[in-house]
VEXDREN-2710 file (C-alpha; in Angstrom, 1 decimal):
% VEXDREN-2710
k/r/px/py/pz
1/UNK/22.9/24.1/-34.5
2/UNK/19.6/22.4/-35.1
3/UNK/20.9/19.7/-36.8
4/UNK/23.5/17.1/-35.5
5/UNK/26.3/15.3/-37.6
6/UNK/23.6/12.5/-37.7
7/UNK/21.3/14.7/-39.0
8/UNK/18.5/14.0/-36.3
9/UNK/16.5/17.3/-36.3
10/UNK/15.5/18.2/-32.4
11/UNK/12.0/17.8/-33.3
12/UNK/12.5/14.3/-35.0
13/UNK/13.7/13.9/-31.7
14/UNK/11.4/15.3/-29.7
15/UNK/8.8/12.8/-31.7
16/UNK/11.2/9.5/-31.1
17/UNK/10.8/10.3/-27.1
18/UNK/7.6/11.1/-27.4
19/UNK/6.8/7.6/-29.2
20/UNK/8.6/5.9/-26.6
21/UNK/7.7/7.3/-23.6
22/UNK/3.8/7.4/-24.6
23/UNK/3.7/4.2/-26.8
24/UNK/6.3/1.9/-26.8
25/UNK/7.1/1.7/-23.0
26/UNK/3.6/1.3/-21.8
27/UNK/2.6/-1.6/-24.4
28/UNK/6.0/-3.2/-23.7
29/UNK/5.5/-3.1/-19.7
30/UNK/1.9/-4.3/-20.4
31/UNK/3.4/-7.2/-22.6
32/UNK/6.0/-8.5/-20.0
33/UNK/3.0/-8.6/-17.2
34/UNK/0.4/-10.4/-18.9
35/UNK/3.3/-12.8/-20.3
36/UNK/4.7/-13.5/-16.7
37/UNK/0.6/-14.1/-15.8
38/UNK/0.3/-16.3/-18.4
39/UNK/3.2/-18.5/-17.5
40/UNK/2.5/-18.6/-14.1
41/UNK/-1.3/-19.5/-14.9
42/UNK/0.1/-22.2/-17.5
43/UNK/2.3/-23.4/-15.1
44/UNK/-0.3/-23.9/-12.5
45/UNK/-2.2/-25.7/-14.8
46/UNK/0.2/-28.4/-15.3
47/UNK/1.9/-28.8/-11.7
48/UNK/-0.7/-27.5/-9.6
49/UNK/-1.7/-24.8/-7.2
50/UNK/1.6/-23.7/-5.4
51/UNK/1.8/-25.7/-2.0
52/UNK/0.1/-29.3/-3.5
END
């Protein structure tokens, strides 16, 4: 019973959630941040400090 009717092994994944977890969620949540910082930095640039 190791393999599914996909045919995804438990250790390919083991190795998909592994990737994801470690890799692919942190560069992703590091990604939307520093976007949203840069728009809000661009978009200071042009209308101004908030309050102005």
């Amino acid at each position: 019973m190791a393999e599914s009717k996909a045919g995804i092994s438990r250790s390919d994944e083991l190795r998909v959630f592994v990737l994801l977890t470690v890799v692919l969620v942190p560069v992703l949540s590091v990604l939307i941040v520093s976007g949203f910082g840069f728009a809000v930095w661009i978009s200071q640039m042009i209308l101004g400090p908030p309050g102005i």
